[in-house]
Every structure is written in C-alpha cells, then in structure tokens.
Phi, psi and omega in degrees: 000163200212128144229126178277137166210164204227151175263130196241166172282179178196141189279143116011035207247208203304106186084355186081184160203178191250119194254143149200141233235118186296143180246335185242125177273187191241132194284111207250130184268107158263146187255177213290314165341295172302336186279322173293350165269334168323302183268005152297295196313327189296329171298302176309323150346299180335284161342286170336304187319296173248020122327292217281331162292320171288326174294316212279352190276314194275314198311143206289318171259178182253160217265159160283092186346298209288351171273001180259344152307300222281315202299312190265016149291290160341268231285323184284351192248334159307324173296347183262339189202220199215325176269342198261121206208151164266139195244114155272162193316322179272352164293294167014284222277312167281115059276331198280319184293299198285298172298350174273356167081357166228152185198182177283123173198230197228317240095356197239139178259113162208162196242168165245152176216128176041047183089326197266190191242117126330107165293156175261296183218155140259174173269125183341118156075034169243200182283297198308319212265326158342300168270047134082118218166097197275117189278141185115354183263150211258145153284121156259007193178152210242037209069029184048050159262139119351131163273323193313110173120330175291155131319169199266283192280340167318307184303338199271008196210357151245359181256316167288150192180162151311146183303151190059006164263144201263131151190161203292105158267167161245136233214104143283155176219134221269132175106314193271134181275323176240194199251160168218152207256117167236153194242109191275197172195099219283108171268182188303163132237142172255113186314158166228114183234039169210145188205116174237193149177183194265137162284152209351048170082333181228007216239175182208062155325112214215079146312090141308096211251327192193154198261109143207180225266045132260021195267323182285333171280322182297328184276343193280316165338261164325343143287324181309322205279297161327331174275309180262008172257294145006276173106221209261347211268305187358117153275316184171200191213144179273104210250103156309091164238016171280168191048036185255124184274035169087181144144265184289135162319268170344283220300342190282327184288212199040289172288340171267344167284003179254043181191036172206144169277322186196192190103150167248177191267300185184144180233164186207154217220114207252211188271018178243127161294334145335311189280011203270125186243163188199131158247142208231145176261116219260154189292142179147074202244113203288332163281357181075017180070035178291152169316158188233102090008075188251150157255115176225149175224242191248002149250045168234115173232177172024254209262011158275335195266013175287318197268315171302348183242304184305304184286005172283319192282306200257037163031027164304336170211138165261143208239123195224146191119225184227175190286155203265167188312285204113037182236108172256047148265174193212128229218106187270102163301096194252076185327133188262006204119142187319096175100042163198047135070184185224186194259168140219149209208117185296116190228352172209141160258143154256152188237141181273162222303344201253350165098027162252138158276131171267011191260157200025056152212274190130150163302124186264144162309146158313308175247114161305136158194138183242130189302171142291107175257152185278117201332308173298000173270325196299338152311346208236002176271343187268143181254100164335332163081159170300327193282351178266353173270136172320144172087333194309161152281172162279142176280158206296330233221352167094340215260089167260132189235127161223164190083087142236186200289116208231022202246144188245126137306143185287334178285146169248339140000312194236014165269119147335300205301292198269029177272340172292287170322288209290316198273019211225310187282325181275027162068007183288333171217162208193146183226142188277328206310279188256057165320136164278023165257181191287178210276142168286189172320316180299005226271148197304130152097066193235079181298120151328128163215174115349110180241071168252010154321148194293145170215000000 
C-alpha cells in the first residue's frame, strides 16, 4: 500500500501530538479474505443504519442529523486511543492557526482575571506594542462589546482577524483615571514558541515552549543572538523542554538536528513494515559542539520527548529532571473535505535512535531532580503521564511507568534543575551518564536510513 503524506500542524492536545497530515489517498490491495471481511463489516453498518433512524424518528425532539454523525464519529474514533479524535470544522481551522504558529491579530499575551481580559505581555514589533499597549492593562470592551460575560478563547477569536482589519479596545490602566480607547489594526503575528537568555553570565538559557513551524528557525535565532551577546566566554547551553506539550513532527526532527552531526534522529513505524520511515542528521551542529543540557520533566511529551531521547541516545546531551509524559505515537491529520472537519487518527508508533519506544513509560532523565513544591500545590504537580489515560496503546515490553514531577518554580532561584544544569557546565558537578560534548566519528546509534519521512 502507498501514502503520500506532507507534515501539517497540530494544537496540543492531551499529550500534544506528533502529526502528518495525508494529502493522498490509500491505495489498497485486497485478496478475496479481505474482501470478504470487508463486506462482513459493511453488514454490521447495517446496525448503525438503524439505530441512526430510530433515533432520528423517535427521539422525543426532534434531532440534528449532522450532529448526530459527528458524535458517532466522535465516539468511534475516541474508542481507539486517547489521541485518535474527530475535528468539526472550526477545530481544523484552530488547530491549523495555532501550530502554524502564526495568525491575523493584536500582539498581545492575556489571561481572564474577574471576568475581563488581562494583558500578560504585548509581543514585541506588533500593532499592540506599537500603541503603548501595557502589561497589567485590563480589556473591558471589544468593538464597544463587553468584554464581561465572554470566555477567555471567545474574547481571544474577536481580538483575532484578517490582516488590515481594525478594532476598537477600551482599556483600564492602574494610575489612568479615566479608561482609554485605542484602535488597533491587525497585523500578522508570529507566536514565539522560543525564548531565551544569559545565565549566570556564561550560560546561553533556550525555552522551548511548543514545536510549531516557527520553532527551528526561532531557535537558530536565539543562539545566534546568544553567541554574540556572550562571546568566547560560552560554556554551553541549557535546551528547556519541560511542560513543552509536542507538535509538529518536522519541526522535533529539526530542532534535534541542529545540535547533531550525524545519525538517525528518530523512526516510525506503523502496523505495515513497508511504512517504516527514519530520519537522519545532516552535518552541521548549530552550537558548534558546546556542552548541551535538556530540562525535561513530566510534561514534556511527543516531540519533546523526540529531541530529548535522540540527543540523549547519540549521548549528545544530559537530560537533567524527572521522567518525561510518555507518548510515543504519532498522529495523521485526514481532511475530510471543504466544511466537514478532519479525522486525527493514531498511525504509528516512534522510536528513538537506539530503537526504544517511550510509549507509556517515558524518557528517565540521566540525572534526576526534584523540585521543592509548596505545600498547598503538592496535589497538583505530578503530571499522570500517557500510561494513566483510558484507552492508551501498550507498551511493547510491558513496564508501563506513570506519574511524574511537572511542577517548575516561578523564581529560577528556587529551580533545583536548573542549578543543577548551570553547576554541570561550570564543572561544579560532573556525571559519567551523558557527556555533553559533540559526538565523534564512533559516535553511538549512528544508523543508515532512509529519508522518506513526510517532508
């Protein structure tokens, strides 16, 4: 059987997920068996069939067809896995805006606080920061809507729009006596789902908050940027992935191939052995081969744990923290058509370059560490992992690990990890586990592959 597929976006969801999205459809050989199980199954339809007629005849109101497809689409595809989900149209379309990482907008990071809209941040170079657009200033009003009464993503999908389009905020600001009304005009905006700075002066500190197709590029920014504010002083660099929930495939290849020389990254392997793909790492280690860091703890999934299990694996780095979520699949995006939303459908597992699955277990860190959590918190920090959700695949090997530590402090004062990391590069503590320097010629898992992974 033969599928073309291309890597498309994906939100986030209950573990992120690892995407690829079919453009073509798949051509299927059947023998006489198959057909006859085929046309067994199509008989069991039947059934559906009239179920979906005595509900549309009987039911005390009367019912919405199309909403009664979509639930038991819905319901057939929630039955397979935790990841495998039906999309109706306007999720598609946010899912496609949010991982593509960019969209028509203001600028701005806000939160709800008491009903209104909080600013968080504005973003740098937007409309919003442009009009003095402030953090701490409360939105009351909308096109002279109410903000009161909206949701958080309502308000956030009217602040959003086509490009060169206008809208009116009304503004309180702590200090202004009266509110003030500014009229914005929507430009592009580009998510930043990369952040850095320097640490203890020598250190080059890189957040990774989320894979979407601005990720590779944000980071070869932010090293660069980083490299010249530093200098010759460089120890190395701490690559931040806790609580990074995944997302685009590609982009978890990308970003590990840009701290790797050779090797493969990672492959995936679907119920066809035919279907098995590997991606490999072209020469060219964007640190120049400085000691590597990863922080990952138990929110950090799917393509956090892709870039964290290859440079873990080819001993590119030490992975300092707690075990990681535990989502080894990987999840093919099938549009069903114009209006009518898309499948996303569990279609692989991946494996890291030494040929371990991670799924419902996770990656263990080289070196463990565990926060301080503040008492009243302490129920609310362990991340449950992939092996505690209903439904999950199994792991190959039986050894399913659930539960770790997912809680960061807001103070980086008070992060253990990464006091750890900064004291692991300034040579104050040293691990046999992972050298962080680049890999030689020998260097371990370093496979022939293939590259007919979607690209």
């Amino acid at each position: 059987m033969m599928r073309k597929t291309s890597v498309i976006l994906l939100s986030a969801a209950t573990g992120a997920a690892l995407t690829l999205f079919v453009t073509q459809p798949r051509a299927v050989l059947m023998g006489s068996s198959a057909r006859a199980a085929t046309s067994d199954t199509y008989r069991q339809l039947n059934l559906f069939g009239d179920v979906f007629e005595r509900v549309r005849s009987d039911y005390v109101e009367k019912p919405d067809d199309s909403k009664l497809i979509e639930s038991a689409i819905s319901g057939m595809l929630s039955g397979l896995d935790p990841h495998s989900s039906y999309m109706d149209a306007k999720s598609f379309r946010d899912m496609q805006v949010q991982t593509r990482g960019e969209f028509g907008g203001l600028g701005i990071e806000v939160t709800m606080e008491d009903g209104l809209i909080k600013v968080v941040s504005p973003i740098d170079d937007t409309p919003a920061s442009k009009a003095g657009i402030m953090a701490n200033d409360i939105i009351t009003m909308l096109d002279d809507e109410a903000v009161q009464g909206l949701t958080l993503n309502q308000a956030v999908e009217k602040m959003r729009g086509p490009v060169n389009t206008k809208i009116k905020l009304k503004i309180i600001r702590k200090g202004q006596d009266n509110p003030i009304d500014v009229t914005l005009v929507r430009d592009n905006i580009r998510v930043r789902s990369v952040r850095a700075r320097v640490e203890a002066d020598d250190i080059a500190y890189i957040r990774i908050t989320t894979f979407n197709e601005q990720t590779t590029e944000g980071l070869k920014k932010e090293v660069a940027n980083l490299q010249s504010q530093i200098g010759d002083k460089l120890k190395g660099y701490i690559i931040d992935l806790r609580n990074n929930p995944g997302g685009l495939l590609e982009e978890a290849v990308t970003v590990s191939d840009s701290f790797l020389e050779r090797g493969e990254i990672v492959s995936t392997r679907g119920r066809n052995a035919e279907e098995t793909q590997r991606r490999t790492a072209h020469p060219g280690d964007l640190t120049k081969g400085k000691p590597v860091i990863v922080l990952i703890n138990g929110g950090s999934a799917s393509a956090s744990e892709i870039v964290a299990g290859a440079l873990q694996d080819h001993k590119r780095a030490t992975l300092v923290g707690t075990r990681s979520f535990g989502k080894g699949s990987v999840q093919t995006i099938i549009p069903l058509g114009s209006g009518n939303g898309a499948l996303r459908l569990t279609t692989a597992r991946y494996y890291t370059p030494s040929g371990k699955s991670i799924q419902a277990k996770g990656i263990v860190p080289d070196i463990e560490v565990l926060q301080d959590v503040p008492d009243e918190l302490k129920a609310r920090t362990d991340t449950k992992g992939e092996a505690s959700l209903r439904g999950h695949l199994k792991t190959n090997d039986g050894d399913e690990k659930t539960g770790s530590q997912s809680y960061v402090p807001p103070d980086a004062k008070d992060d253990k990890a990464l006091k750890m990391a900064d004291d692991l590069l300034h040579g104050i503590k040293s691990t046999s586990s992972a050298p962080p320097a680049a890999p030689s010629d020998k260097a371990a898992v370093d496979k022939p592959a293939n590259n007919k992974a979607a690209n």
